[in-house]
VOGU-3710 file (C-alpha; in Angstrom, 3 decimals, decimal comma):
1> xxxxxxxxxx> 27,076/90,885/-10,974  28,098/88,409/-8,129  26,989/88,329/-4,628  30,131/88,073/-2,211  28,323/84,921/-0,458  31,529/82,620/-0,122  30,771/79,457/-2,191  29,376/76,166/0,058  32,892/73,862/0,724  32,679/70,273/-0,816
11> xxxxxxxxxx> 31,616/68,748/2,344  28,819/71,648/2,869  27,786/70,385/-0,446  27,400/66,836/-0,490  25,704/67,420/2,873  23,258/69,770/0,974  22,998/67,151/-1,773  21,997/64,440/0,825  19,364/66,415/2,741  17,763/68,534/-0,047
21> xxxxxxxxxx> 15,207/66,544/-2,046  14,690/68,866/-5,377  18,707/68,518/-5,406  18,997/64,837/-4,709  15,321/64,064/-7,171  17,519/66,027/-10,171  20,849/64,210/-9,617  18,592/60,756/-9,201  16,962/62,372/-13,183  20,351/62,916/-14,454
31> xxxxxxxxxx> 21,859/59,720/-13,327  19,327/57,224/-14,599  19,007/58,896/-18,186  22,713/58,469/-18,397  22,182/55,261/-17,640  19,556/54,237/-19,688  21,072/56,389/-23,023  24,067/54,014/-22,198  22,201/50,802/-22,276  20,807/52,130/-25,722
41> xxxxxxxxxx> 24,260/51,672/-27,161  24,700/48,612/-26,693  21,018/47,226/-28,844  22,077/46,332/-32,218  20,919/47,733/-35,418  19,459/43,987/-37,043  21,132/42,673/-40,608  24,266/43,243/-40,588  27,714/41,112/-40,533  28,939/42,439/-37,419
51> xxxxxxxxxx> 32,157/40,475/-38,037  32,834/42,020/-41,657  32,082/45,329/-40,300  34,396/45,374/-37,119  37,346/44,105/-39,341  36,581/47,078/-41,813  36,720/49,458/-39,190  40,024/48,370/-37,017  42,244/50,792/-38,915  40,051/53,026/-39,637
61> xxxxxxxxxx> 40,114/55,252/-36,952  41,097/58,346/-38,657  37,723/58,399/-40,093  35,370/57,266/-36,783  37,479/58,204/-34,118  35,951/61,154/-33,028  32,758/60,398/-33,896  33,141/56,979/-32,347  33,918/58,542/-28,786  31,055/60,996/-28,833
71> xxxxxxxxxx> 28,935/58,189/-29,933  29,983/56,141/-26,702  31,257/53,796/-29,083  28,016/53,535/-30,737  29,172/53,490/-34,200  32,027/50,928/-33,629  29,206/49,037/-31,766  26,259/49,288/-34,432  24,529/50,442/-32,175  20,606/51,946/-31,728
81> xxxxxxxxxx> 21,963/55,143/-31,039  24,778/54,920/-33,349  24,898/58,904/-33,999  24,137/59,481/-30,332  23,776/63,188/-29,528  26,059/64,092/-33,050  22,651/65,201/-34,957  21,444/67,583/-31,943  24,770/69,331/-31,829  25,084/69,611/-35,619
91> xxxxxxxxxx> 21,616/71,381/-36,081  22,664/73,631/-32,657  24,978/74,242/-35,134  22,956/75,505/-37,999  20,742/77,649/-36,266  23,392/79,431/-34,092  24,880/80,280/-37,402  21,293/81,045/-38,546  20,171/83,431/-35,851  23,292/85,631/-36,693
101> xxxxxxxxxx> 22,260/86,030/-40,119  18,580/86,066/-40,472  16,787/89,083/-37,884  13,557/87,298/-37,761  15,532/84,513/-35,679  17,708/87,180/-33,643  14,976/88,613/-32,800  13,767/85,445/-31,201  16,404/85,568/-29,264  17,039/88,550/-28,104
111> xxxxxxxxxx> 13,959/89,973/-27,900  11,050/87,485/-27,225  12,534/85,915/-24,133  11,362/82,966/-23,079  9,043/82,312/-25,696  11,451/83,110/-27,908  13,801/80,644/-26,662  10,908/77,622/-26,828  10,189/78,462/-30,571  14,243/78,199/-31,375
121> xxxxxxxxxx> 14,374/75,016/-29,221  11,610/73,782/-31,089  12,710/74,676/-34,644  16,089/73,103/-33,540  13,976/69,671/-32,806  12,615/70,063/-36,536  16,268/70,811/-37,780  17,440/67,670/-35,992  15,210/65,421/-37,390  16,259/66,452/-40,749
131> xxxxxxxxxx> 19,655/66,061/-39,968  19,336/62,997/-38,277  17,181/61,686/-41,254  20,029/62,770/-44,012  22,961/61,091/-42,042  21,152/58,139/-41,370  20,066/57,464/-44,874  23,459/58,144/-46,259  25,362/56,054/-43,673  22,971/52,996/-44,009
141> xxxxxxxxxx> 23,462/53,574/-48,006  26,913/54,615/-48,472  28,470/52,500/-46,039  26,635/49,748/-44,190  24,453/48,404/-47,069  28,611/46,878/-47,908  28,696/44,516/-44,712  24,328/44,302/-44,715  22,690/40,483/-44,692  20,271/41,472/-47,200
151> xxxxxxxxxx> 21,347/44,414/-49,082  19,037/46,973/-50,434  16,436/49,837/-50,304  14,350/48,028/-47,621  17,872/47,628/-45,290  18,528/51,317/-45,854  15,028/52,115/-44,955  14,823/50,029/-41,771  17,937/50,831/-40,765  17,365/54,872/-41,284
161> xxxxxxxxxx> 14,584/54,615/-39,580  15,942/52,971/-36,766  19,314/55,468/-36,221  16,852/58,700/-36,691  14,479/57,047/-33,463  17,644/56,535/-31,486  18,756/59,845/-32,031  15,887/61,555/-31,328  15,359/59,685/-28,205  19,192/60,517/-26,798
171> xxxxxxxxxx> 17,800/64,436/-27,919  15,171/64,429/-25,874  16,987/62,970/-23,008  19,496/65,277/-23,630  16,928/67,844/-23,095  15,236/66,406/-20,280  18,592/66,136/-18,527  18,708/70,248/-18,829  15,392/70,806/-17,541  14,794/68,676/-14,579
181> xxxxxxxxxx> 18,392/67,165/-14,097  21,632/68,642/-13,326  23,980/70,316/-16,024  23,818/70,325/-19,819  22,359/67,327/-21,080  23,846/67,573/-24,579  27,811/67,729/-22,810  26,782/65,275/-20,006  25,925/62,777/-22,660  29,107/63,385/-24,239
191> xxxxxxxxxx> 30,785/63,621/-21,069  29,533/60,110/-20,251  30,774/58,639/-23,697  34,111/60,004/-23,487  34,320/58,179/-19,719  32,786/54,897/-20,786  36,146/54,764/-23,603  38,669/55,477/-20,893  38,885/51,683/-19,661  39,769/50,627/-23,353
201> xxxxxxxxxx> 42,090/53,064/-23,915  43,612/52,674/-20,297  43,954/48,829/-21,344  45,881/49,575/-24,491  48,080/51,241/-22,985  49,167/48,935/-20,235  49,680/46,390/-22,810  51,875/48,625/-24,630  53,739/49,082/-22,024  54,274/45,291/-20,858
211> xxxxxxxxxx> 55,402/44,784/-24,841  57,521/47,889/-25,452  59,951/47,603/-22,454  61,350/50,649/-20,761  61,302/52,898/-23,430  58,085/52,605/-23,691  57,386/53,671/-19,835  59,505/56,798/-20,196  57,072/57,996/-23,279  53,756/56,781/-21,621
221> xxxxxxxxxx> 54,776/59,197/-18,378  56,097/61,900/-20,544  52,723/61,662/-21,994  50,772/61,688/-18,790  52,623/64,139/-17,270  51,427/66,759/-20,738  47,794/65,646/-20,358  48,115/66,590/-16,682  49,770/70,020/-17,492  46,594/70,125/-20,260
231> xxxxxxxxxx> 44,553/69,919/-17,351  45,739/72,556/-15,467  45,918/74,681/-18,173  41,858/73,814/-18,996  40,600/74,532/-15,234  42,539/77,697/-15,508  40,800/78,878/-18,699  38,009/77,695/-17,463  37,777/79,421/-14,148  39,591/82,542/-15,426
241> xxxxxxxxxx> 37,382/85,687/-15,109  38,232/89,112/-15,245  36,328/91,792/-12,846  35,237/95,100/-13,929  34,452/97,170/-10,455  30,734/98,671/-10,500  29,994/101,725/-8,130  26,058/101,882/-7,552  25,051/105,321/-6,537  23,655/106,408/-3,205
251> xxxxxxxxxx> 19,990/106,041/-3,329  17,385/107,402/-0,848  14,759/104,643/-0,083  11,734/106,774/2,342  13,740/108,147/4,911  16,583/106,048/4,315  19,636/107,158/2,691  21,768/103,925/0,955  25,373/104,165/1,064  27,282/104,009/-2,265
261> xxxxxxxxxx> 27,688/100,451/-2,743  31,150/98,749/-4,893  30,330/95,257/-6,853  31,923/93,833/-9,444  30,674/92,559/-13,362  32,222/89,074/-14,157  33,512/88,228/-17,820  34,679/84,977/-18,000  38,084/84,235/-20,040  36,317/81,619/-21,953
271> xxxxxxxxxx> 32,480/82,857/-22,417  31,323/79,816/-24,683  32,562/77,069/-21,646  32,984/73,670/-23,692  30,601/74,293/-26,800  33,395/76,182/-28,902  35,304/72,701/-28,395  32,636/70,533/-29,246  31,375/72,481/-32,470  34,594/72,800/-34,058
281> xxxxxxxxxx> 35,698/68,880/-33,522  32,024/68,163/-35,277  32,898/70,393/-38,159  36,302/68,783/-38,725  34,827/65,444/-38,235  32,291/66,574/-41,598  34,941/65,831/-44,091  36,143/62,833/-43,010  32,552/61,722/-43,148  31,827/62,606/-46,822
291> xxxxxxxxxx> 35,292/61,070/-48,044  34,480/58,009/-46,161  30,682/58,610/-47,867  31,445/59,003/-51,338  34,585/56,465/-51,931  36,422/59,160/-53,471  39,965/58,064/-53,259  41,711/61,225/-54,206  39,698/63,207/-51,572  40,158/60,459/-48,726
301> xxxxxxxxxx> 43,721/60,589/-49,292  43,818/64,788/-48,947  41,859/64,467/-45,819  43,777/61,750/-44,382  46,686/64,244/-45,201  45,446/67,282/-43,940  42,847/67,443/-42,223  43,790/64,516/-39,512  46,112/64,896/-36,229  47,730/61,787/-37,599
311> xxxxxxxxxx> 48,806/62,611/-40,919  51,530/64,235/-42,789  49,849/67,043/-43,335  49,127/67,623/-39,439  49,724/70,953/-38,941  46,845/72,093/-41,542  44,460/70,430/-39,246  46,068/71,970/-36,222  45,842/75,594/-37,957  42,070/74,918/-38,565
321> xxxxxxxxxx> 41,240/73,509/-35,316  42,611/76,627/-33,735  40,765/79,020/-36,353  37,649/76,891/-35,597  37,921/77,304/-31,872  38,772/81,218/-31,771  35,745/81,871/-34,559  33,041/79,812/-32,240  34,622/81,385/-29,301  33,620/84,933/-30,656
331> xxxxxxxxxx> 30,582/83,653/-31,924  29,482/82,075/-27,990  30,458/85,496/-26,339  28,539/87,602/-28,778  25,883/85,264/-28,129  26,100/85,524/-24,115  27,361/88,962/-23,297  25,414/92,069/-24,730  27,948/94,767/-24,266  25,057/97,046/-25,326
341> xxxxxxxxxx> 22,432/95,639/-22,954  24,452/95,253/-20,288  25,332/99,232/-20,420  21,853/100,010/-20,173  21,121/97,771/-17,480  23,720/99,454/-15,421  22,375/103,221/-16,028  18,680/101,769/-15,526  20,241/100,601/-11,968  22,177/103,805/-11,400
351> xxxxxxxxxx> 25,714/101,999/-11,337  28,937/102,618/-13,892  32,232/101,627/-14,452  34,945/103,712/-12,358  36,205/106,258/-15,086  33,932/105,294/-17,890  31,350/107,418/-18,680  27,547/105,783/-18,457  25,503/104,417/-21,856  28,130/104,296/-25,455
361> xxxxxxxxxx> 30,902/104,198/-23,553  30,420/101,780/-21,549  29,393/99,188/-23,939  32,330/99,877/-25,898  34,465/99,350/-22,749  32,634/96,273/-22,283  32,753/95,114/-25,776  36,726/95,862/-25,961  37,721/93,933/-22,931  35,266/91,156/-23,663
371> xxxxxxxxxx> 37,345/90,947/-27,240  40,923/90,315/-25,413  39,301/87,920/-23,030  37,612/85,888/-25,734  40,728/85,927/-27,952  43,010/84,944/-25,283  40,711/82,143/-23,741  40,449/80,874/-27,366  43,978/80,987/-27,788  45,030/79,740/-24,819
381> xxxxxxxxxx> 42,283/76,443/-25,671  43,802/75,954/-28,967  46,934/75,557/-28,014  45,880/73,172/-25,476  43,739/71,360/-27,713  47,079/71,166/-30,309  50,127/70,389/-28,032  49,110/67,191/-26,545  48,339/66,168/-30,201  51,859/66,600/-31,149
391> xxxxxxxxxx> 53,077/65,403/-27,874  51,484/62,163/-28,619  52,690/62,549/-32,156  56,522/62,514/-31,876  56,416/59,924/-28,771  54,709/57,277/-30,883  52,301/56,646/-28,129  49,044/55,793/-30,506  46,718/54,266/-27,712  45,984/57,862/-25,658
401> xxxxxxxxxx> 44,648/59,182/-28,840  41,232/57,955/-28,119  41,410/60,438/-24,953  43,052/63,030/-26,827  43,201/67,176/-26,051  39,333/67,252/-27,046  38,156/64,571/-24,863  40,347/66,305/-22,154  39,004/69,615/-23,060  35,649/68,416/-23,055
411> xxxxxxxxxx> 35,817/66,630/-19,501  37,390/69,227/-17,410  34,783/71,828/-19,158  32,109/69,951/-18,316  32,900/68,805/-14,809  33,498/72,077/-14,163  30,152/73,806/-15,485  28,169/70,795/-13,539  29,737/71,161/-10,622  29,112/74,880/-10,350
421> xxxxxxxxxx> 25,685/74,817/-11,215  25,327/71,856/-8,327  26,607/74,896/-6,021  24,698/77,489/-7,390  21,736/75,078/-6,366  23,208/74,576/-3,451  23,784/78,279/-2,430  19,917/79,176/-3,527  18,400/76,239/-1,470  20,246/77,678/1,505
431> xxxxxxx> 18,662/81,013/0,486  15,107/79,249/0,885  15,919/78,043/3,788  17,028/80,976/5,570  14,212/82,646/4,258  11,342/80,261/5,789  13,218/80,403/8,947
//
């Protein structure tokens, strides 16, 4: 439930930002691991022809461009932290999948609490390595060991070696940013890499535009004026909630009798926030990885085909984007919302739903309007995470599509969850500070 406090203005909280010190010590945390997982981009992995390897990959950016802009450019760069935060997400991945399946895991979850929590977190870390250690071994092998100075088991191991310690460092940064910075560190890390590619892409297309004449202008704002509309559209998933009134009963405290007391339970339209996004662009990016991995000609060609916004066969990769977005939608809200708990909660605190009776009844009230929100907020982001795709698409306008729908999707989403969670710090330090007064 939600207090009717009005939220701090902008100006209230910048001023909050600049006079609180656990505020302004957290943002000072968040900014300089940014900075310093930045930095890591940019030290190279040793023996390899950087020059071989950068001509290989110009027109290759069905295949890395994804992965290249949630890398920060770290695998067109060759990189330290070449796979970047990728590794961390794909085993959050695994065991979200995981912990539906196997009740010793759920269980964890649900029922353990917070030291339930640290023992996932922890067998995610194990996970990660693992993952980390597979991808870097096959990338090294598969595909560097073609443009390395000294070919051979002893570059694959170095090289391994050195990917897996970058990406465990950006993990525990990542991690570090959630518990003493501000926001999620995984999608601030991503956030950042999507920013840092904005100037190249920016620069493309102003040279485009100096080549291509006038027609060229008239696509480029066509363009800008859809990723605009995209943005609308993304705050107002984002921010859409729906708000199920909650009558609390009178209560007699001593000799005190409480009035009946109206709130209100808050289910957002889009439960999951930016994660749903995220997971399904890194499971589309996994075949585009093992056709580029195994050399297979026939399968690189049906990937290219399909399952890229750029081929012919676009619209199967649009139809599985949008499947992939509604399923980890679901999957997020199940995780999140307990229609079941939250029913019991309510009786425990003597409060129901106007016309619904308390306990069974009120879970499946719950669970039925938390089902249309979900579906329609996943909806609603596929189709935003689609159109500009197509937009860009039949204008011809190729240099945007390094800040395509996802990037979009991705930056509003996380601007968004930061910047409330920099007011709900905010709101509570004002709480403190009314209450030593």
């Amino acid at each position: 439930m939600i207090s009717r406090d009005k939220a701090p203005t902008a100006q209230e909280t910048f001023m909050q930002m600049a006079q609180a010190a656990g505020l302004r010590g957290r943002l000072l945390v968040t900014v300089g691991i940014l900075i310093l997982v930045r930095l890591g981009i940019f030290l190279p992995v040793p023996g390899i022809d950087r020059a071989r390897f950068a001509e290989a990959i110009s027109g290759n950016n069905s295949i890395f461009g994804l992965l290249d802009i949630f890398s920060g450019r770290g695998l067109s760069t060759l990189g330290v932290f070449a796979l970047g935060i990728l590794p961390f997400i794909n085993a959050s991945i695994i065991i979200q999948l995981l912990t539906a399946a196997i009740p010793s895991l759920e269980n964890l979850q649900k029922n353990e609490g917070e030291a339930g929590r640290r023992q996932i977190s922890q067998i995610t870390r194990y996970v990660t390595v693992g993952w980390a250690i597979i991808q870097s071994v096959a990338f090294s092998a598969l595909f560097l060991q073609q443009f390395a100075l000294n070919p051979g088991p002893i570059f694959v191991a170095e090289t391994a070696i050195a990917l897996t310690a970058g990406s465990m460092f950006v993990m525990w940064a990542s991690e570090l940013i959630t518990e003493r910075g501000i926001g999620n560190g995984a999608s601030l890390l991503i956030f950042v890499n999507i920013v840092a590619s904005l100037p190249k892409s920016l620069g493309d297309t102003i040279d485009l535009v100096q080549v291509g004449g006038r027609e060229i202008v008239g696509r480029v704002i066509v363009l800008v004026l859809v990723f605009l509309a995209t943005i609308i559209g993304i705050v107002f998933v984002q921010e859409g909630m729906r708000r199920i009134p909650i009558i609390s009963a009178r209560r007699q405290v001593g000799r005190r009798v409480l009035a009946e007391q109206r709130s209100f339970l808050p289910l957002r339209l889009n439960q999951g926030g930016v994660m749903p996004i995220i997971f399904a662009a890194a499971i589309l990016s996994l075949p585009l990885l093992v056709a580029n991995f195994t050399k297979n000609a026939d399968l690189a060609n049906i990937v290219n085909t399909y399952l890229s916004p750029s081929g012919s066969g676009s619209w199967v990769y649009a139809l599985v984007y949008m499947i992939s977005i509604v399923f980890f939608s679901y999957f997020y809200s199940s995780l999140i919302l307990n229609p079941v708990d939250v029913a019991q909660n309510l009786k425990k605190m003597g409060s129901s739903i106007p016309g619904i009776r308390p306990g069974k009844a009120t879970s499946e009230y719950i669970e039925r309007v938390s089902s249309r929100l979900t579906f329609l907020g996943a909806l609603f982001l596929g189709l935003v995470a689609i159109i500009p795709t197509a937009v860009e698409s039949t204008l011809n306008v190729p240099t945007f599509r390094g800040l395509g729908a996802t990037s979009l999707l991705i930056l509003v989403g996380v601007a968004i969850d930061t910047a409330r969670q920099i007011q709900t710090y905010v709101i509570s330090q004002r709480y403190e500070g009314m209450v030593k007064q």
